[in-house]
N, C-alpha and C positions, 0 to 999 in steps of 0.2 A: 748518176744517182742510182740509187738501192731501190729494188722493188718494197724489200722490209720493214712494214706498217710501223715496227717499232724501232725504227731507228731517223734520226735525224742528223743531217749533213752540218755542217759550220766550218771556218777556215780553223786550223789549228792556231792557238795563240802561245804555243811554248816557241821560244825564241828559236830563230832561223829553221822553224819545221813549215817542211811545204805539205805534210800531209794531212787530211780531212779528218776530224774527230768526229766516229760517231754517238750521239747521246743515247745511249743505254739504261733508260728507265726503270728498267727491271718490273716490268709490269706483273699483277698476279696472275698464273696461268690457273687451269683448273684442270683437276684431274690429273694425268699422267703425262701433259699434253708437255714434249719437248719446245724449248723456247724458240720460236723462230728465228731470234735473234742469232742464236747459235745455230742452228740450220744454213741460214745464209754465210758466215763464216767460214763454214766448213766445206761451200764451194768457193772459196779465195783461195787463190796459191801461198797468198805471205799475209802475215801478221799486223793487223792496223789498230789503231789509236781509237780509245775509248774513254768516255766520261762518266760516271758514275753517279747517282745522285745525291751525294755528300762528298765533302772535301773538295780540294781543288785539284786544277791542273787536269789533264789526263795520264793516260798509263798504257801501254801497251797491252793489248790478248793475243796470248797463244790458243791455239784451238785445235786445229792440229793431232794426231797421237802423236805424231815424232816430235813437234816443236815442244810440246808439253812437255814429253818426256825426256828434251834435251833442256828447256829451261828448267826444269824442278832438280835438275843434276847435276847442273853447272855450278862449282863453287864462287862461280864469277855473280852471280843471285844471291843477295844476300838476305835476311830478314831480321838481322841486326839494325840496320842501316834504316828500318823503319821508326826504331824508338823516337819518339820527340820531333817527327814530322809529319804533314797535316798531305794527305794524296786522297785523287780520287778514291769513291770507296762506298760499297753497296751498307753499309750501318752508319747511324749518327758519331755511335765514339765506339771505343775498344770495346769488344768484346770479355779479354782476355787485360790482365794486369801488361804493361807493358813492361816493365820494370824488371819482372820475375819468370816471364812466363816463358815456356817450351817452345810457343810458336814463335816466339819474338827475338830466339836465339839460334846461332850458328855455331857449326863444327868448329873446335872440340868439344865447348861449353855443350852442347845440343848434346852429344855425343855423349860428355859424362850425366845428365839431366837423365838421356832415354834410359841409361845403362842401370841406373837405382829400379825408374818404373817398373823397366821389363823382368824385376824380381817375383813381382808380382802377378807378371800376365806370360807364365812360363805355362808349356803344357800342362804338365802337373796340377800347377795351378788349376787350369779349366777343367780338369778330370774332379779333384775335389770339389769347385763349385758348380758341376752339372748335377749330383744328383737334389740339392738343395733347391736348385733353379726349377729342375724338373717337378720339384714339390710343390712351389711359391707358382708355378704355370696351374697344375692341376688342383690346387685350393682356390686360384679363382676363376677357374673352370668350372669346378664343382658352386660355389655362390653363384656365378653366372645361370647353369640351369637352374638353381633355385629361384632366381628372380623370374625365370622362364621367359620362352620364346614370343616377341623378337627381345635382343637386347642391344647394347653399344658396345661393341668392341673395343675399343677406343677406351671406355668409362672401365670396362672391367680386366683387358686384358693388358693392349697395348701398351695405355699409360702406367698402371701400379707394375707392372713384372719387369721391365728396366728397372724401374727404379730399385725395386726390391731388391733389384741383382749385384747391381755396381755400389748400393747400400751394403750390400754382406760383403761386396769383393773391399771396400774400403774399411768396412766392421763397425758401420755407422750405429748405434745404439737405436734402437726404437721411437725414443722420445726427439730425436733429431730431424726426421724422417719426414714429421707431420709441413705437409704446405711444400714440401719441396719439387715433387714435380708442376705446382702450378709456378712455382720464382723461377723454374729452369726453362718455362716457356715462354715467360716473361721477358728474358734476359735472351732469348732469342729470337725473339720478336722487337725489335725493337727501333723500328720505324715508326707505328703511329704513336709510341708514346715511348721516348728516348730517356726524360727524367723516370719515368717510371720501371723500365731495364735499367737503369743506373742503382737504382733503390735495389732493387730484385739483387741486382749482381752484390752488392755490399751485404743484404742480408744470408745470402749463402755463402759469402766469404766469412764473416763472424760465425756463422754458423760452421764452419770447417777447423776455424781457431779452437772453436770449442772442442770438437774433435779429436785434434793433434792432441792436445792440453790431455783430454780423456785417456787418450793413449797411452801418452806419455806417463801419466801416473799409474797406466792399466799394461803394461804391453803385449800386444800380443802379434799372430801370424799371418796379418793381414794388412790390406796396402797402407792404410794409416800408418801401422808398426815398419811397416816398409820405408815408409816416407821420414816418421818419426827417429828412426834409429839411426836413418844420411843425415838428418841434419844434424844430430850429438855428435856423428863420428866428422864433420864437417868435411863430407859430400857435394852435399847441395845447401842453401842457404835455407832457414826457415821463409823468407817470402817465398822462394822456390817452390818449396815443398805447401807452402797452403795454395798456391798458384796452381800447383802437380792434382793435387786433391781436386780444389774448383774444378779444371778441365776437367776432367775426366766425368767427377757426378756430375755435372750439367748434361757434357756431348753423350752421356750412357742414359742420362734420363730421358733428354729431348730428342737427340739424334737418332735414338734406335725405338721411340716411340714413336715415332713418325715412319722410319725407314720401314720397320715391320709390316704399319699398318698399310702402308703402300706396297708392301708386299702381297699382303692378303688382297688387300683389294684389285693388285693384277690379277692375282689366281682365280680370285671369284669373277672376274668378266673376262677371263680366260679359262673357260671349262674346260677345253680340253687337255688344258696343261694340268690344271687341277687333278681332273681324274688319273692323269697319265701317274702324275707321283702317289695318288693310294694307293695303284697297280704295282709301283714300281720305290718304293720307299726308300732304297738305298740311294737312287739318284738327288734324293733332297739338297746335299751339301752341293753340289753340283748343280743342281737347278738356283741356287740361293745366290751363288756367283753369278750366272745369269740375270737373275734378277739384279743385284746391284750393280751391275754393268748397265742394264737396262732401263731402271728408276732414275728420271732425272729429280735426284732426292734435296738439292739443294735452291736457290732461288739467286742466281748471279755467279758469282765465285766468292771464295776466300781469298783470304791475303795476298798481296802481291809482293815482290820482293824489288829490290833496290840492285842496280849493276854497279858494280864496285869500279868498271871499266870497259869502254868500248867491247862491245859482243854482238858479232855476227850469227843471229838463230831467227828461224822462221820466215826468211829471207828480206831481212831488215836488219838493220845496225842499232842496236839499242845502244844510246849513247850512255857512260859513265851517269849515275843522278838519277836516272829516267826512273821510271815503275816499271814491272810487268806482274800480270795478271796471266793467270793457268785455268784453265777451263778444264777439268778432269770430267763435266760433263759432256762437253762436247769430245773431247777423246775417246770416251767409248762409246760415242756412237759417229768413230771415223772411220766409212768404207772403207778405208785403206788399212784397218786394222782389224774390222769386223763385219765381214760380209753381209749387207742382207742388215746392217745394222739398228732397222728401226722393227724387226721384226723380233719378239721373244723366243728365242732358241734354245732350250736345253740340248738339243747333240752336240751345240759346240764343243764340249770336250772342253779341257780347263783354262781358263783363259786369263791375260794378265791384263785385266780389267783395273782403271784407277778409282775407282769409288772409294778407295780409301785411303786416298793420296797417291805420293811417288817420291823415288829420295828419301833424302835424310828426315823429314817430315811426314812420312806416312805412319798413319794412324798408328799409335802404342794399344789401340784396346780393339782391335780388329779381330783378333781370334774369339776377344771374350761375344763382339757382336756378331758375329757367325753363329757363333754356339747359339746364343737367345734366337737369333732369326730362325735356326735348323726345331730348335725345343717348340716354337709356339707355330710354326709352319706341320710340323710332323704330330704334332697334340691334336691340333683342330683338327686333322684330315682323319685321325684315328675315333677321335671322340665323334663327330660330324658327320656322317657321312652325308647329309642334304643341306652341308652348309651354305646359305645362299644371300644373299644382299635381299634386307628389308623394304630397297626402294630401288627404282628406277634408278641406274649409274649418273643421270644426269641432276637427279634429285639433291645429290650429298652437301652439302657443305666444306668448303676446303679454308684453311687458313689464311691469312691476307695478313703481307707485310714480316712473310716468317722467312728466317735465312735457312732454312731447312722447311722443305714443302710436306703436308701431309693435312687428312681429313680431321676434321673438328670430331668427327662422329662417322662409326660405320656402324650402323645397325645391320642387324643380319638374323636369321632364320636359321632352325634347322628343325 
């Protein structure tokens, strides 16, 4: 038996398995607080069976740095092989279209799918959209002290400047705009009320339809027109391309509203790290890496993937059929990959941290979420200098039931 409060033993019931399925609740943790679950894990030598609280069966976790990063790279993993099957699994239903979607496809399909997006999230690209981003930071920086001291982070910063960002990078019109980062948190929250992320997700799809259609009669040099001009020259499919769009404004609105805000709120009960980057401002890109190596930003894992055929990884046989499940959280915080791992470190010097995947499936919008993280990390410490939490750390409020963890609310001082 496990010491680990959140785990439960049971005999496994997949046919001729003799190993123990542990149940994995996925409890809400608060704060910044690494899941035990995954703590316990990562003193196992090999990879064991896990249950989920939706779907059936069990699935395997990698946790591991090396078993992750050998099962996110093995073409023998599929995420094909998920379409139109029911596995364990930390959400009610799909997140994502199955049908159409990036996640839900493999090499070469996957391969020509990233190769349209990444027209869009070329350097370049980020050099044109920093100084706009840098604008859309400091306009509600500036309302912010208008409303004056204390305020919500969260209300003024976190949440509207994603959006605003990944809205210009896609060339969403204004009138589009309205309500969408509350459907994007909707639609990632969606455990206490699963018809209702069902609803959210459809209305930000129609809403993307509309978009395309905008484009397409408007065109112009932006991901829309990106998206818009593969599917004419038949690229990608139109479901594709409104599937391309969805991801992205959702994971740019929700994902890096949250990630950010858990950024800051390391910093700020981490003074000395704080102070360290005013003094030292060049090291920000480098401390950001840190950070998201650091923030256990999600709430379980994502996808799991299908073995196409027997595979030997993590020192277990994944039989053909089976699931497995990739913990990118539990890999960056593997001693064996990062010393000293539960502590924040900026001297690490650069590290190949997975916060934003691994493989053929690592994040398409990762440079643009660096950028935003480095712009509203480097603003506040410039504008601020006594920027400090409104309330006791243990005060705040955190989200419950979100697959991407972060506060409801950071009020804060300066």
């Amino acid at each position: 038996m496990t010491s680990d409060p959140h785990t439960v033993l049971k005999p496994d019931t997949d046919p001729g398995g003799d190993e123990v399925v542990h149940c994995w609740s996925l409890d809400d943790l608060q704060a910044l607080e690494f899941d035990p679950f995954l703590q316990e894990r990562l003193r196992e030598e090999r990879a064991v069976r896990v249950q989920l609280p939706f779907g059936q069966g069990s699935a395997w976790l990698m946790a591991r740095y090396a078993d992750v990063k050998a099962a996110t790279t093995d073409p023998r993993f599929s995420r094909q092989e998920l379409v139109g099957r029911t596995v364990t699994a930390s959400s009610p239903h799909a997140i994502a279209s199955q049908q159409a979607s990036l996640n839900y496809a493999d090499p070469p399909r996957l391969n020509d799918m990233r190769r349209v997006v990444a027209r869009a999230f070329t350097g370049k690209s980020m050099q044109r959209l920093e100084p706009s981003a840098q604008r859309t930071a400091d306009e509600l920086l500036d309302t912010m002290e208008e409303h004056g001291s204390p305020a919500d982070l969260v209300e003024h910063l976190h949440g509207p400047f994603p959006l605003a960002v990944v809205s210009d990078l896609l060339g969403m019109p204004e009138e589009l705009r309205k309500d969408m980062t509350s459907w994007a948190n909707v639609i990632m929250t969606p455990g206490p009320a699963p018809a209702r992320s069902a609803d959210a997700r459809a209305t930000v799809r129609d809403t993307i339809v509309r978009l395309l259609a905008h484009r397409r009669a408007e065109p112009a040099d932006d991901l829309a027109g990106v998206l818009t001009a593969a599917s004419d020259a038949g690229e990608i499919t139109e479901p594709e391309a409104i599937s391309l769009a969805t991801a992205i404004l959702v994971s740019g609105a929700h994902a890096v509203r949250n990630n950010s805000a858990n950024m800051i709120f390391a910093l700020l009960t981490h003074p000395e790290h704080m102070e360290r980057l005013r003094a030292e401002p060049d090291m920000i890109p480098q401390a950001v890496d840190e950070l998201l190596r650091y923030i256990p930003h999600r709430s379980g894992v994502g996808l799991p993937r299908i073995a196409t055929r027997d595979v030997e990884v993590g020192g277990v046989t994944v039989r053909a059929g089976e699931a497995v499940y990739s913990s990118y959280l539990a890999a960056n915080r593997d001693p064996e990959a990062f010393p000293r791992p539960d502590n924040l470190d900026f001297d690490r010097g650069p590290i190949a941290h997975m916060a934003f995947g691994n493989g053929p499936h690592h994040c398409v919008g990762s440079m643009l979420a660096r950028m935003e993280s480095e712009i509203i990390i480097a603003t506040l410490l410039d504008r601020f200098p006594q920027l400090a939490l409104a309330v006791p750390p243990e005060q705040l409020e955190w989200q419950s039931g979100a697959l991407i963890r972060g506060p409801k609310s950071l009020p804060v001082t300066w």
